[in-house]
Backbone as CSV, one residue per row, in Angstrom:
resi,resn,N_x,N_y,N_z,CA_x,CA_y,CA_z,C_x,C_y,C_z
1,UNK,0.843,-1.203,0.000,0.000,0.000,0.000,0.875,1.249,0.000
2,UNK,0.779,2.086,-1.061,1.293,3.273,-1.120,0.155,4.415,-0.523
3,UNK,0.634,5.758,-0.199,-0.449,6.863,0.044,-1.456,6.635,-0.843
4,UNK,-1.347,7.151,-1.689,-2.596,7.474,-2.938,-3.581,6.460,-2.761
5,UNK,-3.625,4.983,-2.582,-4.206,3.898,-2.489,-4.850,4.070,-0.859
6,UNK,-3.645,4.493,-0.120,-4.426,4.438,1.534,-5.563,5.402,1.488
7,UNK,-5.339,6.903,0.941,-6.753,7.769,0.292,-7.569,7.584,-0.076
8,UNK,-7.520,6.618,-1.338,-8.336,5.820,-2.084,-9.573,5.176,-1.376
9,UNK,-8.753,4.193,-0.728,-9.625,2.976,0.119,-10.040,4.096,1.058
10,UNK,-9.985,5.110,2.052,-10.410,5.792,2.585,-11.527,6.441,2.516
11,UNK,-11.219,7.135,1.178,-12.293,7.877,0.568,-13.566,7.377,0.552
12,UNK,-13.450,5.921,-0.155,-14.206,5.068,-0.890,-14.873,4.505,0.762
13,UNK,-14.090,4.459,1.538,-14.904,3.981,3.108,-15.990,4.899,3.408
14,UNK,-15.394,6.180,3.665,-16.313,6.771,4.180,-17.610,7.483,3.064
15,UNK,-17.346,7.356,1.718,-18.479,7.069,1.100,-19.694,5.878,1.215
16,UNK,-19.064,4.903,1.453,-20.234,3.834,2.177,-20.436,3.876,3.590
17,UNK,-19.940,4.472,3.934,-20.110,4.692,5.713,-20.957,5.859,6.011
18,UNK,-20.649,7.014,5.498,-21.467,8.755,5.762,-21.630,8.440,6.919
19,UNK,-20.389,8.647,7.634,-20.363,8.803,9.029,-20.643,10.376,9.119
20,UNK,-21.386,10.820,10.827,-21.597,12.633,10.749,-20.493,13.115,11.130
21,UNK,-19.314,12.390,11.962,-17.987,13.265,12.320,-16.984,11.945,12.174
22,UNK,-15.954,12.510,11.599,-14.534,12.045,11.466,-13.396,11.979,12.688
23,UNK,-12.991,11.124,12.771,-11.141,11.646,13.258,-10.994,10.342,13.532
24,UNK,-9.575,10.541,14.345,-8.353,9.494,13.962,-8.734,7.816,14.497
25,UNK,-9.555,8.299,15.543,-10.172,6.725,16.081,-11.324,6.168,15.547
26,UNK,-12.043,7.093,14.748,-13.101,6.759,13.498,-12.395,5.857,12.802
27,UNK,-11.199,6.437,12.490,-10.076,5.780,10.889,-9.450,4.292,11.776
28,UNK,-9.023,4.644,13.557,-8.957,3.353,13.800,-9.465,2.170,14.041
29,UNK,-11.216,2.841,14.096,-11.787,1.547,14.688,-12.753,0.888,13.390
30,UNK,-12.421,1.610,12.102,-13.101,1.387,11.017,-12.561,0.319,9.845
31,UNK,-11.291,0.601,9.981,-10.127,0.326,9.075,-8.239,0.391,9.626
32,UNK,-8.786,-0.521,10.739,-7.183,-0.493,11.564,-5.953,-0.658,10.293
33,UNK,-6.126,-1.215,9.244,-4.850,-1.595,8.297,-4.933,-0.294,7.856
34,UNK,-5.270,0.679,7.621,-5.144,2.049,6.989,-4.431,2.687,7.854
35,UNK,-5.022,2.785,9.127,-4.661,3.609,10.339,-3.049,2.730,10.538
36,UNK,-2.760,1.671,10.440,-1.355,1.257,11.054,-0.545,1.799,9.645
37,UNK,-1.150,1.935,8.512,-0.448,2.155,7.459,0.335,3.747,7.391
38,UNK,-0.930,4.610,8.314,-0.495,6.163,8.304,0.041,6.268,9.565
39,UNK,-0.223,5.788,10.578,0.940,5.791,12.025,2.115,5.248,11.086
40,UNK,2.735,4.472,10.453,4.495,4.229,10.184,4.588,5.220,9.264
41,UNK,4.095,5.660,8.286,4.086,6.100,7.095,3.756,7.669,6.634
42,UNK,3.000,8.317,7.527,2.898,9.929,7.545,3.305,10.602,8.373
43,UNK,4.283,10.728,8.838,4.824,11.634,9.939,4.712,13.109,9.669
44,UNK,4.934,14.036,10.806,5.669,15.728,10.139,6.520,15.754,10.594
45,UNK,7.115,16.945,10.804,8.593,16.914,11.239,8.881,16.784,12.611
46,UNK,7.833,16.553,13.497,8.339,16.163,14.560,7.982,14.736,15.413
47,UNK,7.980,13.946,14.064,7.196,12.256,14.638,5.820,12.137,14.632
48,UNK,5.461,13.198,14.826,3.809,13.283,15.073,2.929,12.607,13.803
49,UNK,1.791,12.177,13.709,0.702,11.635,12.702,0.737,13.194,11.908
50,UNK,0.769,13.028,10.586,0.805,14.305,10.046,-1.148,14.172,9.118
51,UNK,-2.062,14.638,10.314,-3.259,14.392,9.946,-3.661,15.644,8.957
52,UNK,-3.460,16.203,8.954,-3.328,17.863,7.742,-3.014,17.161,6.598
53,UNK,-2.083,16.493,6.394,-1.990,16.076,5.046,-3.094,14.960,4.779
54,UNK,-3.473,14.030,5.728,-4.499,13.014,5.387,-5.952,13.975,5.179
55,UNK,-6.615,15.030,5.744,-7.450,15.869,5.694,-7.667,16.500,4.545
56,UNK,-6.036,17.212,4.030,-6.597,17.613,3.091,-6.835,17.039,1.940
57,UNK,-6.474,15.468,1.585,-6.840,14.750,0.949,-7.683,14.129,0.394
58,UNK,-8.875,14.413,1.426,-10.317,13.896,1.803,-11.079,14.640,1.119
59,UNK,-12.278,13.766,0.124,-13.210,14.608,-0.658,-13.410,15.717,0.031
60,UNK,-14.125,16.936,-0.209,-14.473,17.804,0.185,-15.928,17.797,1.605
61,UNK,-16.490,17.371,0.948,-17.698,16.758,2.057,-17.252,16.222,3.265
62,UNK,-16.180,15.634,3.014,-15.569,14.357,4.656,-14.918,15.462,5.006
63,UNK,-13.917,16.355,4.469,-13.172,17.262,5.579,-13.852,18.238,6.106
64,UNK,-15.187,18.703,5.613,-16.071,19.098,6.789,-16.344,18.535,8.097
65,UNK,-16.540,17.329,7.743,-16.823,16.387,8.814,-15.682,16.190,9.736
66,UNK,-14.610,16.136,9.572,-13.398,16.155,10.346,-13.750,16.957,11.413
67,UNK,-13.355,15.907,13.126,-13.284,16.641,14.101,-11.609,16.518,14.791
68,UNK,-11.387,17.454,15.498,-10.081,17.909,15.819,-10.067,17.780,17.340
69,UNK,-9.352,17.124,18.321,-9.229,17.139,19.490,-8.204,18.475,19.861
70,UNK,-7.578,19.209,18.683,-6.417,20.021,18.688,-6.993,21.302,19.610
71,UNK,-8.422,21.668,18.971,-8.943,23.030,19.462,-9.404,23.335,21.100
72,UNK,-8.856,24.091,21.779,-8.718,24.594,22.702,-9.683,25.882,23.249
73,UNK,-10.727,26.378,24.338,-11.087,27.102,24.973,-9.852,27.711,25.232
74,UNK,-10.456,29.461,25.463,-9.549,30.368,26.390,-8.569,29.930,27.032
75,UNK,-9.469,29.254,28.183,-9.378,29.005,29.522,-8.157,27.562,29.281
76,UNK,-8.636,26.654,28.636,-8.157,25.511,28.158,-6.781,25.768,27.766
77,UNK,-6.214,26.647,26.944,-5.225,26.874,26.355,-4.451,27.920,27.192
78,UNK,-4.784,28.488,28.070,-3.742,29.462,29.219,-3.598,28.667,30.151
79,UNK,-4.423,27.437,30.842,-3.878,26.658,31.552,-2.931,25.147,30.923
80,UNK,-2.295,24.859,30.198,-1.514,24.190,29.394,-0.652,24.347,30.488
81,UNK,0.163,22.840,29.721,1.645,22.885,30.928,2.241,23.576,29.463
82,UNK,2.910,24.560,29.404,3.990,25.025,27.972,5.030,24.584,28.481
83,UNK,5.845,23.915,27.278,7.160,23.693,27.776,8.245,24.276,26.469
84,UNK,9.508,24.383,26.502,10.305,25.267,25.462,11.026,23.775,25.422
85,UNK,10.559,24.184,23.486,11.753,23.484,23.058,12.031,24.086,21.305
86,UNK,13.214,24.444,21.564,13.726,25.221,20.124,13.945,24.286,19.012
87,UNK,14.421,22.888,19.676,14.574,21.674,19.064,13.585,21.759,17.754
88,UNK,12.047,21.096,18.300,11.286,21.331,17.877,10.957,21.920,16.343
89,UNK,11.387,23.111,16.857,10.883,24.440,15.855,11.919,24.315,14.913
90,UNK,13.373,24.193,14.988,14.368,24.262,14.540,14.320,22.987,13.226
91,UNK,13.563,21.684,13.384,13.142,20.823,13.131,11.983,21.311,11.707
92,UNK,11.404,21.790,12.147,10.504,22.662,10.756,11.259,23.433,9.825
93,UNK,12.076,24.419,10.733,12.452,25.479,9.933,14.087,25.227,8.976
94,UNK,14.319,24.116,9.745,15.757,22.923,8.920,14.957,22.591,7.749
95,UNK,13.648,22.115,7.662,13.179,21.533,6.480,12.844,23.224,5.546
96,UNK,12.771,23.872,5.944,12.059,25.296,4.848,13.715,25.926,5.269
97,UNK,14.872,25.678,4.861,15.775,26.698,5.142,15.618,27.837,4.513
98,UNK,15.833,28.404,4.736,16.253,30.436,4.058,14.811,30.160,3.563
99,UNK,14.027,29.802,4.485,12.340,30.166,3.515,11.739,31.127,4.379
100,UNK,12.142,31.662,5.257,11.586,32.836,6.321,10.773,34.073,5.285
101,UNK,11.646,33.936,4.028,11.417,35.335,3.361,9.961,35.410,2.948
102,UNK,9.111,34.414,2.263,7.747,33.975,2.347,6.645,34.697,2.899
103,UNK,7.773,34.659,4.267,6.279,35.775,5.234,6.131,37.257,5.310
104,UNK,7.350,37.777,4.515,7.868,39.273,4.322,7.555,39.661,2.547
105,UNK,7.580,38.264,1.764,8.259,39.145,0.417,7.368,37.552,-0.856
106,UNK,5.911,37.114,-0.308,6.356,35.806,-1.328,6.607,36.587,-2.800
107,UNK,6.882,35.727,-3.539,7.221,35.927,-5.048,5.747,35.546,-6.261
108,UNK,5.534,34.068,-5.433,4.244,33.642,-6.363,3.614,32.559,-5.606
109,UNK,2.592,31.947,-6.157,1.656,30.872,-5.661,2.659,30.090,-4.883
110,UNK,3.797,29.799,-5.348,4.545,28.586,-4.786,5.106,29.223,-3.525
111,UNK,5.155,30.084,-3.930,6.234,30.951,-2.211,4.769,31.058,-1.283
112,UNK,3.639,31.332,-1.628,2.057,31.330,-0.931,2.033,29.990,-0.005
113,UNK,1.950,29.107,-0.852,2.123,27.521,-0.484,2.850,27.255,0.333
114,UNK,4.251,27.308,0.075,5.499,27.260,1.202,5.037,27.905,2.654
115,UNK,4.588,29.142,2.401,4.256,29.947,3.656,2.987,29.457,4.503
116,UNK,2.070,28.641,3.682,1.007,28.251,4.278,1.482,26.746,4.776
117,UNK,2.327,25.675,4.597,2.998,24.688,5.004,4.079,24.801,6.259
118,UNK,4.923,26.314,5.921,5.532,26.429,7.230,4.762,26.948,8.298
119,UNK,3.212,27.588,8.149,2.064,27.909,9.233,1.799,26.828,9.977
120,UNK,1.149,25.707,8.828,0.506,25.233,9.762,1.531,23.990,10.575
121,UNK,2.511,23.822,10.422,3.397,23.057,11.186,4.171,23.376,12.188
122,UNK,3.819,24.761,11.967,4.455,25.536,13.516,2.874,25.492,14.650
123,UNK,1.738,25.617,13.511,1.117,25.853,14.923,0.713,24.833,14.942
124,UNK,0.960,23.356,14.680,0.555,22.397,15.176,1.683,22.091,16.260
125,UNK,2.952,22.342,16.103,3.314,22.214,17.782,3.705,23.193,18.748
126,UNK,2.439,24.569,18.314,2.044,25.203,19.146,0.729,24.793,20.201
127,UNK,0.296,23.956,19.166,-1.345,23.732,19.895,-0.543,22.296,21.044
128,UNK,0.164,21.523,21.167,0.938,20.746,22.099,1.785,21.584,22.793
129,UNK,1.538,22.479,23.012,1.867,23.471,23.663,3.346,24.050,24.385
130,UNK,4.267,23.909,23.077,5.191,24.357,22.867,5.561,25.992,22.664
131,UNK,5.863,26.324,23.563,6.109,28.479,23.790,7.271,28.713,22.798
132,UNK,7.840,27.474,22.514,8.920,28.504,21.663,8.414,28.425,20.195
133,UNK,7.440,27.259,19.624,6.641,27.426,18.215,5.748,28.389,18.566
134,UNK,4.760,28.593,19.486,4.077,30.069,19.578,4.687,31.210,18.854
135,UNK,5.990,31.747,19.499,6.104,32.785,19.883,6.826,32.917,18.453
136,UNK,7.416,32.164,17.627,8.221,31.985,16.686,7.036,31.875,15.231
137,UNK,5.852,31.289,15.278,4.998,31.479,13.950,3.791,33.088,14.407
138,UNK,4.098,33.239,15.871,3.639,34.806,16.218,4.046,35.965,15.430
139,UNK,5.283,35.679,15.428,6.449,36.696,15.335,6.561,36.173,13.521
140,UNK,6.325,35.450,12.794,6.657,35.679,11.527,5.411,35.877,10.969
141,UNK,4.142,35.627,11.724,2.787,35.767,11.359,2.537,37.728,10.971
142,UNK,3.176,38.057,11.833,3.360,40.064,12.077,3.302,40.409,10.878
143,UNK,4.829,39.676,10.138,5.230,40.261,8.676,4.572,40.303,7.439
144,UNK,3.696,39.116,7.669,2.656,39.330,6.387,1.405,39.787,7.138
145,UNK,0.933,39.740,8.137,-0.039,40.607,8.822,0.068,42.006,8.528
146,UNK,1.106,42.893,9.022,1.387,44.021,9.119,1.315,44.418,7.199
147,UNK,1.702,43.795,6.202,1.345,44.104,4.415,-0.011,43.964,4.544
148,UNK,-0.656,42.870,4.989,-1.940,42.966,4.564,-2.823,44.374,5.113
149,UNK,-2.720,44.705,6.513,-3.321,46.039,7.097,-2.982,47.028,6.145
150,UNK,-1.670,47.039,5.993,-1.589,48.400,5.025,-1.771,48.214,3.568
151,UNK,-2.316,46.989,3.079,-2.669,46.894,1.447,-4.500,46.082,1.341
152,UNK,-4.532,45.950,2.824,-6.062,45.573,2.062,-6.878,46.284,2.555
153,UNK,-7.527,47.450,2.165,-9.152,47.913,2.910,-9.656,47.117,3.976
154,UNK,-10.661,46.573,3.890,-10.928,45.347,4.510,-10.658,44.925,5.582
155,UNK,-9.158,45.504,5.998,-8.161,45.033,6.851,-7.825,46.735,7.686
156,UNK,-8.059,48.064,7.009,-7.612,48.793,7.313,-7.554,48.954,8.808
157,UNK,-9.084,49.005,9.669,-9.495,49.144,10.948,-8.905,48.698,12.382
158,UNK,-7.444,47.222,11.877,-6.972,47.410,12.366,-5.663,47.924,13.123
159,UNK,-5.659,49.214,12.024,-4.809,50.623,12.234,-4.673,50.698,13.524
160,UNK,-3.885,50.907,14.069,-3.242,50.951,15.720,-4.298,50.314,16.472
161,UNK,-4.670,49.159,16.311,-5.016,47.940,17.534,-3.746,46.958,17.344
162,UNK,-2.519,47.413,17.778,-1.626,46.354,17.695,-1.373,45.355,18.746
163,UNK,-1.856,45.772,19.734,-1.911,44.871,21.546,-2.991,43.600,20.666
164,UNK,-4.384,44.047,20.210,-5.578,43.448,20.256,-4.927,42.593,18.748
165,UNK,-4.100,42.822,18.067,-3.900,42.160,16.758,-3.050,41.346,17.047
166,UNK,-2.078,40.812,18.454,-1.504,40.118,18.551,-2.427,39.201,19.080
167,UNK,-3.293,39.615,20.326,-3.965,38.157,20.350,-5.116,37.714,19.880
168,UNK,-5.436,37.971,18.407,-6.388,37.481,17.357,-5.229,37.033,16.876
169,UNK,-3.763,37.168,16.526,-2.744,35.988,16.151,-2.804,34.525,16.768
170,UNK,-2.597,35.141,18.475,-2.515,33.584,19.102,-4.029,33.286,19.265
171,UNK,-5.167,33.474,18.738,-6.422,33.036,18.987,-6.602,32.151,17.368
172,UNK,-6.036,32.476,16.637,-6.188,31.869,15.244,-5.309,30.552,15.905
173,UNK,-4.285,30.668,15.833,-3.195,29.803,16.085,-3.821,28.414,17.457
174,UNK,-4.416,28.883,18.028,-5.277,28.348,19.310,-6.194,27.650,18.499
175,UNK,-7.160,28.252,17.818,-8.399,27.588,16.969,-7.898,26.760,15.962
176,UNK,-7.282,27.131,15.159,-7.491,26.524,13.721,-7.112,24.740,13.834
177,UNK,-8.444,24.409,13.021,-8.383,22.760,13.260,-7.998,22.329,11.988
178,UNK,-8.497,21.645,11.416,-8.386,21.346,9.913,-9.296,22.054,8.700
179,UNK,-9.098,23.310,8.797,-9.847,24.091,7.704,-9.301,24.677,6.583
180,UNK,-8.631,23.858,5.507,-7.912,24.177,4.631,-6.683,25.459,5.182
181,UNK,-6.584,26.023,4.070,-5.537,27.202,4.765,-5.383,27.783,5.309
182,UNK,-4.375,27.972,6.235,-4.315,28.397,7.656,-4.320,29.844,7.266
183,UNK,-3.426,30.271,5.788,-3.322,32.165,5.927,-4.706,32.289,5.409
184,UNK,-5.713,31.156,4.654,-7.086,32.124,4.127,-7.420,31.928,5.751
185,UNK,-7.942,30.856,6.280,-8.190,31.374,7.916,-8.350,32.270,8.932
186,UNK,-6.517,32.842,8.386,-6.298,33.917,9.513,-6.659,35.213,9.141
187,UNK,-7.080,35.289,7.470,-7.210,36.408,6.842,-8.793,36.774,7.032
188,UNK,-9.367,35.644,6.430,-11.215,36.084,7.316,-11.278,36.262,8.461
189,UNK,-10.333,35.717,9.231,-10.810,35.517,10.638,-10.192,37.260,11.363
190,UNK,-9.357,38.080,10.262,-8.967,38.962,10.934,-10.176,40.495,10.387
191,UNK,-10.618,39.763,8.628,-11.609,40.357,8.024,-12.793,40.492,9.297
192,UNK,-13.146,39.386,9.870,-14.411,38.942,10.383,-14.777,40.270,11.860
193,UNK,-13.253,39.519,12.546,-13.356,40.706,13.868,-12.784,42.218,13.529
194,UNK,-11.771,42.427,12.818,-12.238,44.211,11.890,-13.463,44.851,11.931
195,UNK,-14.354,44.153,11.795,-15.580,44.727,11.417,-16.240,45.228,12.820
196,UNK,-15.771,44.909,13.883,-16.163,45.908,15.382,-15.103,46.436,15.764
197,UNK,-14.134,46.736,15.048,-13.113,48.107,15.864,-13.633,49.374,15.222
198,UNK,-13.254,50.371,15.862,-13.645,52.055,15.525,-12.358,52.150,14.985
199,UNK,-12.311,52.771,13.619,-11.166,53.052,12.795,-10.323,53.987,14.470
200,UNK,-8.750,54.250,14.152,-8.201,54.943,14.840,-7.480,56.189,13.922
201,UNK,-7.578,57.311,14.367,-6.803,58.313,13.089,-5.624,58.842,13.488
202,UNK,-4.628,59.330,13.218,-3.850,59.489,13.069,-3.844,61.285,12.889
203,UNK,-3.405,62.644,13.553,-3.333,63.813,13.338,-2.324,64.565,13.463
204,UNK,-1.655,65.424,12.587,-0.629,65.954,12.658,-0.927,67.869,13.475
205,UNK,-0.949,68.038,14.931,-0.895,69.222,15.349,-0.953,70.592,13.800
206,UNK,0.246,70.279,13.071,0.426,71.239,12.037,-0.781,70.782,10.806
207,UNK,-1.770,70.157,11.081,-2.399,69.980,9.874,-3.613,71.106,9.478
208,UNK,-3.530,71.505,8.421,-4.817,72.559,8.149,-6.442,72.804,8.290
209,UNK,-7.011,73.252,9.264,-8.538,73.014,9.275,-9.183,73.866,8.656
210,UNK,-10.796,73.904,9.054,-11.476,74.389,8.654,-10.793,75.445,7.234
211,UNK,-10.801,74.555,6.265,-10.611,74.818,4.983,-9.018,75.711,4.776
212,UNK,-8.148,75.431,5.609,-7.016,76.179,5.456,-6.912,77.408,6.527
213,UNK,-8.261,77.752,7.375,-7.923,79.071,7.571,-7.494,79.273,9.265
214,UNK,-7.087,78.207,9.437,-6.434,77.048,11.237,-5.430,76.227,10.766
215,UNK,-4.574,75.866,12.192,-3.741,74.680,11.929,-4.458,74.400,13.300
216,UNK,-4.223,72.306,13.191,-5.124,71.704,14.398,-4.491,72.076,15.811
217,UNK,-3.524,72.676,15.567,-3.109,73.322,17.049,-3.405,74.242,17.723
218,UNK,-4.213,75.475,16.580,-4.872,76.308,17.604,-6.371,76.057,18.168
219,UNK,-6.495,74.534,18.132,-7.813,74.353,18.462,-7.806,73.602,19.270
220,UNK,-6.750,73.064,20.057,-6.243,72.131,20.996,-6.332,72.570,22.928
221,UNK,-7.021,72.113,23.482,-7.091,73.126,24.494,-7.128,72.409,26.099
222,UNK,-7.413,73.113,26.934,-6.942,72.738,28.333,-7.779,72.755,29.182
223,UNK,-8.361,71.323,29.918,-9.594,71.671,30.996,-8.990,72.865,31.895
224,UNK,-9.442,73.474,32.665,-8.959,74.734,33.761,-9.320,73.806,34.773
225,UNK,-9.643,73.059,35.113,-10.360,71.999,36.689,-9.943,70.819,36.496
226,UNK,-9.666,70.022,34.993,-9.109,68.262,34.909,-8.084,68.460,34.521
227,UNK,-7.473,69.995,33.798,-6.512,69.520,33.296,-5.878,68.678,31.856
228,UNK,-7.155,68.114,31.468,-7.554,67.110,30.425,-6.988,68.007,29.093
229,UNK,-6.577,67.403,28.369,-6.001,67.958,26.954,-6.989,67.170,26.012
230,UNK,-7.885,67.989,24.803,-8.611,67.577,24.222,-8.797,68.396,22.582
231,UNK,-9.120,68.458,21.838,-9.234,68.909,20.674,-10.495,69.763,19.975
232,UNK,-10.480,71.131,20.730,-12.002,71.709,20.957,-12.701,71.615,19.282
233,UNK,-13.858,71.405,18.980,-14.705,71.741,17.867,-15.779,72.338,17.962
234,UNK,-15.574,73.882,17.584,-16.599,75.095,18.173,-17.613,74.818,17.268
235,UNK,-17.309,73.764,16.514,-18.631,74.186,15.670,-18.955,72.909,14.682
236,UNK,-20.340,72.153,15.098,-20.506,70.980,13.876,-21.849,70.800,13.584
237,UNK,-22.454,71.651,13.339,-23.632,71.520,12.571,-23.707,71.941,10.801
238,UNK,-24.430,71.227,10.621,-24.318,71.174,8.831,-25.441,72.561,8.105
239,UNK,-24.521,73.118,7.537,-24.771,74.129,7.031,-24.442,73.667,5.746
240,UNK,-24.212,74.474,4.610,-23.946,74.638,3.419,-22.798,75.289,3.092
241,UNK,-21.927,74.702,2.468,-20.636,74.886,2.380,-20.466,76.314,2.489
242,UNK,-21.053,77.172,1.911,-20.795,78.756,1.548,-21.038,79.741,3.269
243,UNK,-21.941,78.451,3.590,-22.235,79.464,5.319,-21.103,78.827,6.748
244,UNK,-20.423,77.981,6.202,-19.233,77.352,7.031,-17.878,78.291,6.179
245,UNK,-18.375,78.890,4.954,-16.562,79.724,4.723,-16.780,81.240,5.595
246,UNK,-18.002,81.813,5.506,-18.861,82.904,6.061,-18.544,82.455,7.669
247,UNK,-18.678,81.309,8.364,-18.524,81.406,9.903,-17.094,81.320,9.933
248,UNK,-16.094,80.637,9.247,-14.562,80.078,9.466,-14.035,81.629,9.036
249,UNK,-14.736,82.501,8.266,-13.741,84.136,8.629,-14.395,85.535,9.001
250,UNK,-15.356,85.151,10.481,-15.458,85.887,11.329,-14.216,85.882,12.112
């Protein structure tokens, strides 16, 4: 039995089976010669059952059905024993050498691919709860995070939430079970919660108001009792352009 054939017969199982949920003791208690075939025979890089690759193999219909013991509660995943091991990580990133650049600069589909293969194998021995794969697919997750904020709309809102954009990093990284690609994943999933932040703006003291005839500094002013520094606006009711140039040069 080669892969392609262990798929095969797989496939073809759970087409006569239409079981409602999948996973690994489904595959063992259904078809133990398959299951002993992918325990010797599919590893990732760190010994482990490399079930991502058997998943994504699976008609489309069955990898819905796929359930994941991987996914973790809040609560579930801050109480973990974490333990450091660079080993580990070093172990992935030996197999993708000089491929770091991926997450800063890909080139094409294939550099896409690469980057979505070195994802999800870091955070699979993040979710076994390894701090030094965390902190290490955290930290390269930034670099194509930080292009996408500044090149996709969509994405703009989360303009200085950078505290709150790190942990929608480790909350992706926490969740993601077997749902095809980990960067389309992290990319809806950052589309999804965007959509309740309040844009944040950005103002330059020297910038020009009310039509040129202010800079935002002389409008900047001082509680006399809090003390409070705030940005006075004497005036916002909607008029008609011609009766806001008429009030801005009294």
């Amino acid at each position: 039995m080669d892969f392609n054939q262990a798929i095969k017969e797989l496939n073809a199982l759970l087409l006569e089976k239409q079981p409602e949920k999948i996973n690994s003791s489904w595959i063992y208690k259904n078809t133990p010669r398959i299951y002993r075939f992918i325990w010797k025979n599919v590893k990732n890089e760190v010994g482990d059952i490399n079930w991502d690759k058997i998943v994504n193999r699976l008609d489309r219909e069955f990898q819905r059905k796929w359930i994941s013991r991987r996914s973790k509660t809040k609560q579930q995943w801050k109480a973990m024993k974490w333990y450091r091991s660079k080993k580990e990580v070093n172990l992935v990133l030996k197999k993708y050498k000089d491929k770091r650049y991926v997450f800063i600069s890909p080139q094409d589909h294939e550099d896409r691919k690469l980057r979505n293969n070195i994802s999800i194998a870091l955070v699979r021995i993040s979710q076994k709860g390894n701090l030094s794969a965390k902190k290490e697919i955290i930290s390269l997750l930034k670099f194509t995070v930080g292009y996408w904020v500044e090149s996709f709309p969509c994405l703009f809102s989360w303009k200085g939430y950078e505290s709150e954009l790190d942990d929608q990093l480790e909350d992706c990284v926490r969740r993601y079970r077997f749902t095809g690609s980990f960067m389309t994943y992290l990319f809806s999933s950052l589309e999804y919660r965007g959509k309740g932040l309040r844009p944040l703006y950005a103002h330059s003291l020297d910038e020009d108001v009310f039509l040129g005839y202010k800079r935002r500094a002389e409008n900047v002013v001082q509680d006399s009792e809090t003390g409070k520094i705030s940005y006075y606006r004497p005036y916002q009711g909607r008029f008609h352009i011609t009766s806001r140039i008429s009030w801005y040069n009294k």
